[in-house]
Each structure stands twice: as structure tokens, then as C-alpha cells.
N, CA, C and O atoms as a Tripos MOL2 file, in Angstrom:
@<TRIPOS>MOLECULE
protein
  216   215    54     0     0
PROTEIN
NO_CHARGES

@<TRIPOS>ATOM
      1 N          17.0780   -9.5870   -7.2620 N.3       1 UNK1
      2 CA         15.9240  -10.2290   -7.8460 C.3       1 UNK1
      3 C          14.9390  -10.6070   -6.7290 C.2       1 UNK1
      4 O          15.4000  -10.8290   -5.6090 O.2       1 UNK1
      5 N          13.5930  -10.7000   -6.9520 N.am      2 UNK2
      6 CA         12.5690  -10.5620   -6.1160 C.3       2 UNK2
      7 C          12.2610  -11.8190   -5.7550 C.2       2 UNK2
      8 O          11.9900  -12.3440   -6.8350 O.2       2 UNK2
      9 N          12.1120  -12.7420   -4.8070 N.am      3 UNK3
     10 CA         11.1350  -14.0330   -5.0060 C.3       3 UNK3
     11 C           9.8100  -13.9490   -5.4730 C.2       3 UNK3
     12 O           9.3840  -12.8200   -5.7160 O.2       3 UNK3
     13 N           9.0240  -14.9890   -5.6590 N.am      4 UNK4
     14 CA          7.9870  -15.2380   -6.1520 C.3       4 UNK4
     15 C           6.8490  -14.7490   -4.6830 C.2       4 UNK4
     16 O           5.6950  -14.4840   -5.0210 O.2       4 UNK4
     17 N           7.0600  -14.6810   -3.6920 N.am      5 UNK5
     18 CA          6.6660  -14.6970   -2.4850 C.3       5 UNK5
     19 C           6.5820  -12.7680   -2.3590 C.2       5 UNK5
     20 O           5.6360  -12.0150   -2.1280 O.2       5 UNK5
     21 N           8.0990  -12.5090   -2.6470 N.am      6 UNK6
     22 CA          8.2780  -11.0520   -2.3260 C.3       6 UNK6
     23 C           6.9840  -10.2770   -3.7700 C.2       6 UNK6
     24 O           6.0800   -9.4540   -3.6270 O.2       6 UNK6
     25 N           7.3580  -10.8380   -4.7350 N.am      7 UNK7
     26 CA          6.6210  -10.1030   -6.2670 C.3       7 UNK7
     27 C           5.0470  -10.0150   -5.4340 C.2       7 UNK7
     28 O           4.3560   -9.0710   -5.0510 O.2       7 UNK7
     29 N           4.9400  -11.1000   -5.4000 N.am      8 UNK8
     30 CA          2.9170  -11.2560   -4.7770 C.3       8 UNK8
     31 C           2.9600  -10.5410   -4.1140 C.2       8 UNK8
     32 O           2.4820   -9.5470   -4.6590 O.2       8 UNK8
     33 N           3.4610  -10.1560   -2.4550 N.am      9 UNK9
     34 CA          3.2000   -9.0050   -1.8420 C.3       9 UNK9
     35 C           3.6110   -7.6970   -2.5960 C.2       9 UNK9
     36 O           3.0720   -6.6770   -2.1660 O.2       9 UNK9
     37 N           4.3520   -7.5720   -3.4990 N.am     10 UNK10
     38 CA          4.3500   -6.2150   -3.9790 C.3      10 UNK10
     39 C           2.9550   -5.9050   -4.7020 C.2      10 UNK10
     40 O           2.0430   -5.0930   -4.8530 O.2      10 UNK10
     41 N           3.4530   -7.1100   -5.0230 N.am     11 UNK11
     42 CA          1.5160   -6.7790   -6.1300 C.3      11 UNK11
     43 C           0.4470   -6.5500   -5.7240 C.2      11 UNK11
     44 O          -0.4160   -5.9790   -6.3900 O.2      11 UNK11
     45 N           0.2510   -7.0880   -4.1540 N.am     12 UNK12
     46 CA         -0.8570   -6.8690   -3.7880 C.3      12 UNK12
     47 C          -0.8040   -5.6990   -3.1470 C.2      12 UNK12
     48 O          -1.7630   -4.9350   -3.2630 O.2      12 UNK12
     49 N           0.0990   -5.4030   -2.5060 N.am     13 UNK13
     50 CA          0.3190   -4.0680   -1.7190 C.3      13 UNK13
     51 C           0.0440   -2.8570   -2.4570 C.2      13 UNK13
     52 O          -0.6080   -1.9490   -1.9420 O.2      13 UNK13
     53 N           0.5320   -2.7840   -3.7170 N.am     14 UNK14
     54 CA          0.4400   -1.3670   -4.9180 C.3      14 UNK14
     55 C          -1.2580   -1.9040   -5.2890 C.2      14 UNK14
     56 O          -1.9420   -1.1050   -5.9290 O.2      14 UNK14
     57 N          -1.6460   -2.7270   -5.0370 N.am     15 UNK15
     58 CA         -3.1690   -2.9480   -5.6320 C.3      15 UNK15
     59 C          -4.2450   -2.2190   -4.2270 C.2      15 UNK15
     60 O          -5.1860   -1.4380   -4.3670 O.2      15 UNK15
     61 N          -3.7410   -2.7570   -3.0310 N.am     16 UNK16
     62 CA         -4.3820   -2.2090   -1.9740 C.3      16 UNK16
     63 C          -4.1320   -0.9110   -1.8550 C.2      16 UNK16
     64 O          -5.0670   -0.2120   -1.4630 O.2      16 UNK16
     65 N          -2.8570   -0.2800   -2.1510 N.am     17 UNK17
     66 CA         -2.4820    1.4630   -2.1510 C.3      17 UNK17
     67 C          -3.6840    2.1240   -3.3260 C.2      17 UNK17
     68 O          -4.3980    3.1250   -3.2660 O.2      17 UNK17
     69 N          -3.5160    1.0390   -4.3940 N.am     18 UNK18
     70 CA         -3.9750    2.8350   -5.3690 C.3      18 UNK18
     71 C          -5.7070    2.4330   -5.1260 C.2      18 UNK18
     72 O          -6.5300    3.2180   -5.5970 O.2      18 UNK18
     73 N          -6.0730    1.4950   -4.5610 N.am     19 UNK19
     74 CA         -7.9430    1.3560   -3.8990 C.3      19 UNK19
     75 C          -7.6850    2.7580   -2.8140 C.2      19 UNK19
     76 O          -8.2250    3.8350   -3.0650 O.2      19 UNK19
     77 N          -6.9600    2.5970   -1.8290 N.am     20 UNK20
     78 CA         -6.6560    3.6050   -0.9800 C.3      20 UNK20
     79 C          -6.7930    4.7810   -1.4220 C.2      20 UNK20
     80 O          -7.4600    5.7060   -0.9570 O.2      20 UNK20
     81 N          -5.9430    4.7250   -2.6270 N.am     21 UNK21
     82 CA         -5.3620    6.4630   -2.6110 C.3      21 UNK21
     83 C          -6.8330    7.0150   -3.1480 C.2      21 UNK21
     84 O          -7.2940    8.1070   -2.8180 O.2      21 UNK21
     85 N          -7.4680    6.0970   -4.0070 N.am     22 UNK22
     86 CA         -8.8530    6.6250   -4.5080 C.3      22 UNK22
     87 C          -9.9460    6.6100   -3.7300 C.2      22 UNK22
     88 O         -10.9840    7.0230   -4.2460 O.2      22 UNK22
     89 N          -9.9820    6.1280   -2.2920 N.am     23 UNK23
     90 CA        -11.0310    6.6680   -1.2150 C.3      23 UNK23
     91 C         -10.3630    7.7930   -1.2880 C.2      23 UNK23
     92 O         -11.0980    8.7030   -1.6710 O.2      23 UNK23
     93 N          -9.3290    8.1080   -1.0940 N.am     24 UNK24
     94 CA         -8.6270    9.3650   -0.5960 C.3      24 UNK24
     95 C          -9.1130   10.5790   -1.1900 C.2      24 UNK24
     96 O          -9.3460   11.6950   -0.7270 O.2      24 UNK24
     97 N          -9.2120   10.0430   -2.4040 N.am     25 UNK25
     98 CA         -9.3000   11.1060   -3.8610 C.3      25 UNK25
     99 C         -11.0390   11.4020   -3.5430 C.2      25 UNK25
    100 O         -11.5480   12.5180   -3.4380 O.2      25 UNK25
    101 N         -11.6390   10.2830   -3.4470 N.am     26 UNK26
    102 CA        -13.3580   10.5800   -3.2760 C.3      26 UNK26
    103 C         -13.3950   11.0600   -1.8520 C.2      26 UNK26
    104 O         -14.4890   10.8490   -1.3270 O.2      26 UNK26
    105 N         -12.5120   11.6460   -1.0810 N.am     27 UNK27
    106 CA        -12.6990   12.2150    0.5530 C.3      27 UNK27
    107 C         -13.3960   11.5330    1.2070 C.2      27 UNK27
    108 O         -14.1520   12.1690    1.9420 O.2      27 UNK27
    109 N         -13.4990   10.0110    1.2750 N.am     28 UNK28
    110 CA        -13.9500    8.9770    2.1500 C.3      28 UNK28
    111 C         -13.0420    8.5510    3.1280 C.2      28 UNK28
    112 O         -12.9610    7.4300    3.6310 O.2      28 UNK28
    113 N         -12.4240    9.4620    3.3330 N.am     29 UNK29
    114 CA        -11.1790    9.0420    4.3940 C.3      29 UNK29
    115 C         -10.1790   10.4220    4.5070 C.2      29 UNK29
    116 O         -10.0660   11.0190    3.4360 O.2      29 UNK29
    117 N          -9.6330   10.8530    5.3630 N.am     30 UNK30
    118 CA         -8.7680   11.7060    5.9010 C.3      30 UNK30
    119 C          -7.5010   11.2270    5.6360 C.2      30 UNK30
    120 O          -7.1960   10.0580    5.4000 O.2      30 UNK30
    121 N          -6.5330   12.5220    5.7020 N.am     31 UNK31
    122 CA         -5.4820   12.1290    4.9090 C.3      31 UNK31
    123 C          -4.2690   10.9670    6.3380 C.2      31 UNK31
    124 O          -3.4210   10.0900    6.1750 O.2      31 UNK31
    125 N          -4.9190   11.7090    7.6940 N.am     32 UNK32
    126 CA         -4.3180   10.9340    8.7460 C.3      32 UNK32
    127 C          -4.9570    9.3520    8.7760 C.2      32 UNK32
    128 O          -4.2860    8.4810    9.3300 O.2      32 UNK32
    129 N          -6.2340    9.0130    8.1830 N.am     33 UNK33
    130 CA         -6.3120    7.9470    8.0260 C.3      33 UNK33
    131 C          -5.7790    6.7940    7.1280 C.2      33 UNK33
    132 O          -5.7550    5.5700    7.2620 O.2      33 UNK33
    133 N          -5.3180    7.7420    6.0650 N.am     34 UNK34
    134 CA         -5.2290    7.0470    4.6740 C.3      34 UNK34
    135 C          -3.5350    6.9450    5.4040 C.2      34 UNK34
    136 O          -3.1840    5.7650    5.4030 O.2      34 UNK34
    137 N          -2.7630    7.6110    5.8290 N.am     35 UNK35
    138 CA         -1.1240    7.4210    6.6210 C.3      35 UNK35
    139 C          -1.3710    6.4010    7.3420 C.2      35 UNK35
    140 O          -0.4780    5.5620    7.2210 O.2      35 UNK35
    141 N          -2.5510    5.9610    8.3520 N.am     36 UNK36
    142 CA         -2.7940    4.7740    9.0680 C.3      36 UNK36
    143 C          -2.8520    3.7320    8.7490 C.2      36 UNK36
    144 O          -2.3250    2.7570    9.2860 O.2      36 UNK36
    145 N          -3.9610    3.8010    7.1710 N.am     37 UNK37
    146 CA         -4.3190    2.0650    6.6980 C.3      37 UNK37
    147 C          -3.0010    1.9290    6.4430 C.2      37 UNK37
    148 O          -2.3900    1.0580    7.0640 O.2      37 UNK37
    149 N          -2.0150    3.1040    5.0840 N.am     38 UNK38
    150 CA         -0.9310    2.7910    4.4000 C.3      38 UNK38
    151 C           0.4870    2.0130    5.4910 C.2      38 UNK38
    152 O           1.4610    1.4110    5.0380 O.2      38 UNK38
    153 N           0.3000    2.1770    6.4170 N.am     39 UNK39
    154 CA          1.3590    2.1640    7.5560 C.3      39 UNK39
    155 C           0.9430    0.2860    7.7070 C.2      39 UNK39
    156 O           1.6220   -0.7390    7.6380 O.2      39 UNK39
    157 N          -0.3850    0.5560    7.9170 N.am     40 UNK40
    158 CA         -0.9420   -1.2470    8.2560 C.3      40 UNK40
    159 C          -0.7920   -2.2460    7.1660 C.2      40 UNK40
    160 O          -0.7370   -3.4640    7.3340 O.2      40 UNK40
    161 N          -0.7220   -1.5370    5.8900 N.am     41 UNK41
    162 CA         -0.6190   -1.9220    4.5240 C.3      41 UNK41
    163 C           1.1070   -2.2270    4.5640 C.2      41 UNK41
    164 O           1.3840   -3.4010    4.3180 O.2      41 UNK41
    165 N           1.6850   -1.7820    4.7000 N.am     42 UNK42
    166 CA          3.1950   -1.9130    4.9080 C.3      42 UNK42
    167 C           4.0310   -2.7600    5.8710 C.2      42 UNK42
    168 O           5.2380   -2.9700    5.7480 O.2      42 UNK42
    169 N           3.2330   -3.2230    6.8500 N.am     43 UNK43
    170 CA          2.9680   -4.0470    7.4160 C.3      43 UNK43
    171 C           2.9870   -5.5460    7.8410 C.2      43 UNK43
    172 O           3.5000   -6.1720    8.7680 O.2      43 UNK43
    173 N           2.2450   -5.8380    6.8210 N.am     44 UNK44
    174 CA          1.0000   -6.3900    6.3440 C.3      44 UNK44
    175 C           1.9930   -7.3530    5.2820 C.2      44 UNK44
    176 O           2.4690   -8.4390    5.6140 O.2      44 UNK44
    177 N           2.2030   -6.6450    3.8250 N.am     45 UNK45
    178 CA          2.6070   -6.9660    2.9190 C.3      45 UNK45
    179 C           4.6190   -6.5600    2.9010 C.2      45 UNK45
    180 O           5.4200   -6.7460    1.9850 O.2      45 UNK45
    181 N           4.7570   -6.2110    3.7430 N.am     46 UNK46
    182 CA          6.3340   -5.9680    3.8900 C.3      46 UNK46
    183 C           6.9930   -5.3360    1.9300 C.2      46 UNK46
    184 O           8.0640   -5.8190    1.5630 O.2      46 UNK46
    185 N           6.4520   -4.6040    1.2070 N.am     47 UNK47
    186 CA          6.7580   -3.9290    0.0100 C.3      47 UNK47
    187 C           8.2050   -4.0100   -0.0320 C.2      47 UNK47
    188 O           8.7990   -4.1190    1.0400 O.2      47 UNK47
    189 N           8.8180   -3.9730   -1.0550 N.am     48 UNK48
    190 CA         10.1290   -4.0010   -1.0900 C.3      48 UNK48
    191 C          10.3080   -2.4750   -1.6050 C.2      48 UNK48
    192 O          10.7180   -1.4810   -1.0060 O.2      48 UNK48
    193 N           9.8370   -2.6590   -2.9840 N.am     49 UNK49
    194 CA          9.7270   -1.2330   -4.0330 C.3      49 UNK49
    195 C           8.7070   -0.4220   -3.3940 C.2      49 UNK49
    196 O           8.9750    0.7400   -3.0870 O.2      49 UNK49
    197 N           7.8580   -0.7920   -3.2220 N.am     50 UNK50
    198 CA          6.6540   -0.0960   -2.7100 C.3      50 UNK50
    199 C           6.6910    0.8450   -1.8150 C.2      50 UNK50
    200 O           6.3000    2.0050   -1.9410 O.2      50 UNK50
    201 N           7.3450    0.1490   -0.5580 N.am     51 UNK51
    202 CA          7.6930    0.9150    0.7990 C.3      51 UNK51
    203 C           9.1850    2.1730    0.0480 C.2      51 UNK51
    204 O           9.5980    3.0300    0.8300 O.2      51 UNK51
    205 N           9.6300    2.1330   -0.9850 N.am     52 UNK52
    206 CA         10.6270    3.2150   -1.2230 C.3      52 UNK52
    207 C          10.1430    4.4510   -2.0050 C.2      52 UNK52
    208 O          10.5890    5.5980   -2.0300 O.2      52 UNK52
    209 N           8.9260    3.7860   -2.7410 N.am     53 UNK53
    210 CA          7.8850    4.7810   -3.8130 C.3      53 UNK53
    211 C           7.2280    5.2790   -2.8520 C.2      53 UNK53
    212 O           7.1600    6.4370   -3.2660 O.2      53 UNK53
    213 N           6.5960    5.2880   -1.7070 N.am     54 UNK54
    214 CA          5.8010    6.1540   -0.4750 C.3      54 UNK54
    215 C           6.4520    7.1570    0.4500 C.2      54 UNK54
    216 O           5.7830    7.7300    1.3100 O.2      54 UNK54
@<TRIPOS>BOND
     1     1     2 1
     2     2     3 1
     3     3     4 2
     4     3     5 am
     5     5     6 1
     6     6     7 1
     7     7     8 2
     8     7     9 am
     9     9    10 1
    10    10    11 1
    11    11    12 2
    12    11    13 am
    13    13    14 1
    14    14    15 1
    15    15    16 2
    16    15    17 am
    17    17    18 1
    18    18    19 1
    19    19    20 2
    20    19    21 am
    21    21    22 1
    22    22    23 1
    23    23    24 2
    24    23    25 am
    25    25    26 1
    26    26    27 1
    27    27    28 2
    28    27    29 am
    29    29    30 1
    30    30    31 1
    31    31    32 2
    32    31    33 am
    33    33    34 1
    34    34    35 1
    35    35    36 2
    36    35    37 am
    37    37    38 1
    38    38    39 1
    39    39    40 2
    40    39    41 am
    41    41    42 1
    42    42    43 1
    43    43    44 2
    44    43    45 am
    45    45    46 1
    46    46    47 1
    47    47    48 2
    48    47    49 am
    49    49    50 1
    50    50    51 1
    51    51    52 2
    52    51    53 am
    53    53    54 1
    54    54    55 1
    55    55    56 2
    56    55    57 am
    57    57    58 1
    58    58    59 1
    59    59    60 2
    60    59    61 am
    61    61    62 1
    62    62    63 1
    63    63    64 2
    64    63    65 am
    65    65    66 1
    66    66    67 1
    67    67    68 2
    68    67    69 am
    69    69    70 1
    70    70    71 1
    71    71    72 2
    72    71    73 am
    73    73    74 1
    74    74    75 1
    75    75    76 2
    76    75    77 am
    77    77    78 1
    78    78    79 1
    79    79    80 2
    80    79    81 am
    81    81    82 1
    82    82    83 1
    83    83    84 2
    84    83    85 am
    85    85    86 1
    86    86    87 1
    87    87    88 2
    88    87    89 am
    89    89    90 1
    90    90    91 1
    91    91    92 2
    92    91    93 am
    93    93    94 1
    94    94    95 1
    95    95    96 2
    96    95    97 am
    97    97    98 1
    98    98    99 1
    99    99   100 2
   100    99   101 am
   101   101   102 1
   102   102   103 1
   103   103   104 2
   104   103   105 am
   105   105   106 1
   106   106   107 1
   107   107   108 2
   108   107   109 am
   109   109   110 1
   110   110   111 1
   111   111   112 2
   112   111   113 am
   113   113   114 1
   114   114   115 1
   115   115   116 2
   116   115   117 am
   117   117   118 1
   118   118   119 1
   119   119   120 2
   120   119   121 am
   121   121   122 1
   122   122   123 1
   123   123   124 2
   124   123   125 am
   125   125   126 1
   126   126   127 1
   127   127   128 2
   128   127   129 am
   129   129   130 1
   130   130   131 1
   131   131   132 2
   132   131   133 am
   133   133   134 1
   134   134   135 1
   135   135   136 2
   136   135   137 am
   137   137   138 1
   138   138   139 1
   139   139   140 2
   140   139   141 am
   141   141   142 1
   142   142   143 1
   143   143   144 2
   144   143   145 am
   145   145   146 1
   146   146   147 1
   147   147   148 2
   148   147   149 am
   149   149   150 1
   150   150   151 1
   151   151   152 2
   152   151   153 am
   153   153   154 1
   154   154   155 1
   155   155   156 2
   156   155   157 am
   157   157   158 1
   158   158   159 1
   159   159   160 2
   160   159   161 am
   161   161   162 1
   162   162   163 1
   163   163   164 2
   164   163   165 am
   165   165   166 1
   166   166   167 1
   167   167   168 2
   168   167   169 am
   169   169   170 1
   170   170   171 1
   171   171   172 2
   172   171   173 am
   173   173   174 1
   174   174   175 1
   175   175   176 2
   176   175   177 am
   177   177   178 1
   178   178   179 1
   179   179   180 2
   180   179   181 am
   181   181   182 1
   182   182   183 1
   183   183   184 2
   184   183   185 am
   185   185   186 1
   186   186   187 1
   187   187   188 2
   188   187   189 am
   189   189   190 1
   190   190   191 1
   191   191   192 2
   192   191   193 am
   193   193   194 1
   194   194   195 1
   195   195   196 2
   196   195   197 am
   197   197   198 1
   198   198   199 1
   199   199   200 2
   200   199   201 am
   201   201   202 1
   202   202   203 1
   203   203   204 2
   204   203   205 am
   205   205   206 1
   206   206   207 1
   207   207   208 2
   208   207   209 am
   209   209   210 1
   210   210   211 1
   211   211   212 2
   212   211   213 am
   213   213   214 1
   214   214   215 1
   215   215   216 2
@<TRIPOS>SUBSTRUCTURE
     1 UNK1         2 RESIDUE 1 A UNK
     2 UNK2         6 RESIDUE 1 A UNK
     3 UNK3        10 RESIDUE 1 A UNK
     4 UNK4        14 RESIDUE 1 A UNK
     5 UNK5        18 RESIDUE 1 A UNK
     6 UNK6        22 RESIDUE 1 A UNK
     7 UNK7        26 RESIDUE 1 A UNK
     8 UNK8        30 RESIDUE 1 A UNK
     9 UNK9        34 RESIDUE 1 A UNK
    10 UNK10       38 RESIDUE 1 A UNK
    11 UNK11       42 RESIDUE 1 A UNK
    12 UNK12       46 RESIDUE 1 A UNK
    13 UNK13       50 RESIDUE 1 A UNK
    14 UNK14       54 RESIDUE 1 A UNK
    15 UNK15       58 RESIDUE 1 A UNK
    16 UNK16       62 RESIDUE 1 A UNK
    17 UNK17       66 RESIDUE 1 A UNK
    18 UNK18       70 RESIDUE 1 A UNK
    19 UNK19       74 RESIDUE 1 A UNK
    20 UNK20       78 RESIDUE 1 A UNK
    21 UNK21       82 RESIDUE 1 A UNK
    22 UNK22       86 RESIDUE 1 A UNK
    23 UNK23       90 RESIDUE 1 A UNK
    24 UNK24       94 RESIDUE 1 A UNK
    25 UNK25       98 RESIDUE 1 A UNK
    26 UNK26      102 RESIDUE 1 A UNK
    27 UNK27      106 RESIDUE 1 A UNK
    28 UNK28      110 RESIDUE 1 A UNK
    29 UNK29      114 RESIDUE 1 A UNK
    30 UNK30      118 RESIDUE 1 A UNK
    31 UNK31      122 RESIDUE 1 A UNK
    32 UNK32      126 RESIDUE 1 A UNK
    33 UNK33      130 RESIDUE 1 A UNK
    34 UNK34      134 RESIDUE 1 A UNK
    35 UNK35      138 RESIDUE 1 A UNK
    36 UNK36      142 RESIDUE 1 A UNK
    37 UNK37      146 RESIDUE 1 A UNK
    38 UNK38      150 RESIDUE 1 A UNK
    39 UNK39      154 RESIDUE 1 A UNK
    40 UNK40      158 RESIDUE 1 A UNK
    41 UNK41      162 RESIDUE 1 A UNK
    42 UNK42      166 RESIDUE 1 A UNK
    43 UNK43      170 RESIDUE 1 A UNK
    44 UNK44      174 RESIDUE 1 A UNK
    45 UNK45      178 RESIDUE 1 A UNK
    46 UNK46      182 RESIDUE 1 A UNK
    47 UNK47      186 RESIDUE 1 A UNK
    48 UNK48      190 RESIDUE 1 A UNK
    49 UNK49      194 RESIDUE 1 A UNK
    50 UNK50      198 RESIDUE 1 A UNK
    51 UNK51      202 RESIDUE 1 A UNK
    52 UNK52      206 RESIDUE 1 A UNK
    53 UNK53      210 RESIDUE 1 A UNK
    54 UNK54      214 RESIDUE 1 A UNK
């Protein structure tokens, strides 16, 4: 079971990924960049589920 602490960073982390993945999608970013933010994003928010879905 997740804490209340761990849930929020998941949440925010899958909220900051799919903004990401859709620069990605509009080619406002390279795919070695979009591996960079996602890496800083992981980071950042330490994903539990998140980091296993990537």
C-alpha cells in the first residue's frame, strides 16, 4: 500500500510524463531530450508504479 506522500508523487509524476510525452508528440523536443527531462522527472518525484510503466 502506497502512503499518502508516495500516491502525490505518483500523481504528479504521470501528470508531468503525459505533458511530456505530448511535447514529444508535437516534436517540440527530441526523443534524447524527452529520456533527459523523464530521467529528471524520476528523480524528482521517486514513482513507484510509474518508474516500472517506463
Amino acid at each position: 500500500m502506497m502512503t499518502p506522500e508516495q500516491y502525490k508523487a505518483e500523481k504528479e509524476y504521470r501528470l508531468a510524463r503525459s505533458v511530456l510525452i505530448r511535447i514529444l508528440f508535437e516534436k517540440l523536443i527530441t526523443e534524447s531530450e524527452f529520456a533527459q527531462i523523464d530521467t529528471n522527472l524520476k528523480a524528482k518525484y521517486k514513482p513507484i508504479i510509474g518508474d516500472l510503466l517506463s
